[in-house]
FIDRENBA-916410 format. One line per 2 residues: number of its first residue (from 0); their letters; for each residue x, y, z of C-alpha. Coordinates in Angstrom, 2 decimals. Layout:
// residues N
NUM	A	X,Y,Z; ...
END
This chain:
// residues 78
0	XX	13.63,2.12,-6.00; 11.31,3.83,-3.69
2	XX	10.81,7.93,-3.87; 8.23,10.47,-3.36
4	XX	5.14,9.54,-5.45; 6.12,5.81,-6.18
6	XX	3.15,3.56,-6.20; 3.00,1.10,-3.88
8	XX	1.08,-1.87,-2.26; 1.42,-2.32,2.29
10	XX	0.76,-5.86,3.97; -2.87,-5.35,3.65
12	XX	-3.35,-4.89,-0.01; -3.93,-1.30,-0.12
14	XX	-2.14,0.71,-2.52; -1.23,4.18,-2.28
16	XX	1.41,6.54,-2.94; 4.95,7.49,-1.02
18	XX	4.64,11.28,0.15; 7.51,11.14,3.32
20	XX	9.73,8.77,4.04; 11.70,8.64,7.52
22	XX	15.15,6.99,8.56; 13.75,4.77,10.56
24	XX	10.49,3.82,12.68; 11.32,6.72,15.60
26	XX	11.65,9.17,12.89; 7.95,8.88,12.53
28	XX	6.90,8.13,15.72; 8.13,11.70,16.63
30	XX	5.33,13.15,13.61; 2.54,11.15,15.57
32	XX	-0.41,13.71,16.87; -3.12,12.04,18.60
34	XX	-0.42,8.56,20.22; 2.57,7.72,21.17
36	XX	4.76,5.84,18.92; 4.42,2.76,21.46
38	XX	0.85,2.76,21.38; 0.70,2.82,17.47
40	XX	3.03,-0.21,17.25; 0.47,-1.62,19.75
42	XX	-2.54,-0.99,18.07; -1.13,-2.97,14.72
44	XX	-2.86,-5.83,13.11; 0.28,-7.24,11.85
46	XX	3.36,-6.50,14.64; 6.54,-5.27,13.33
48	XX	9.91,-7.16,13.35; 12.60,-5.32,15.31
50	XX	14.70,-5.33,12.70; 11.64,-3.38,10.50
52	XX	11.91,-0.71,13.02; 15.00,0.01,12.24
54	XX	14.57,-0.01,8.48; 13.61,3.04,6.19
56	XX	10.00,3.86,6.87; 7.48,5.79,4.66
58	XX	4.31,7.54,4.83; 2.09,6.39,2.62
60	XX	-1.30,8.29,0.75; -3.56,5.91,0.59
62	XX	-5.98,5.81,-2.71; -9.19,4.80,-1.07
64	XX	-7.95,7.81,1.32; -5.82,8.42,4.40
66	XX	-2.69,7.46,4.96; -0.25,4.92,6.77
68	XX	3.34,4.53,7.98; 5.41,1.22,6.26
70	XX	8.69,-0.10,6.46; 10.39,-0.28,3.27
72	XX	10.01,-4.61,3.68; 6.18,-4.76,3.81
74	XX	5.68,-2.62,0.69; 5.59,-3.78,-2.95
76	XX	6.07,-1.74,-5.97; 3.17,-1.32,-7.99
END
């Protein structure tokens, strides 16, 4: 089960802890400060699923530092 301060791995192999999580993708689109929501899903390496938009999302404090938004799918329990 995920929760605040779980350790987990995103799609690109870097691990970090949960410190939010968010009912869905819009949830944290509407915490963005410098985009748009749409522009962040733009910018992505890796494109998100419709359906993974719609899934719980996290934020995610990354160890090598910074941090990232995930749907609960593309992360893996450390």
């Amino acid at each position: 089960m995920i929760k605040f301060n779980t350790l987990v791995l995103d799609q690109y192999g870097n691990s970090g802890r949960i410190s939010k999580c968010f009912d869905d993708f819009s949830a944290c689109a509407m915490s963005a400060r410098t985009m748009t929501g749409e522009e962040w899903l733009a910018a992505q390496e890796i494109p998100f699923s419709a359906e993974q938009l719609e899934e719980v999302w996290y934020s995610v404090e990354l160890e090598v530092g910074g941090s990232i938004w995930s749907p609960e799918s593309s992360l893996t329990l450390l």
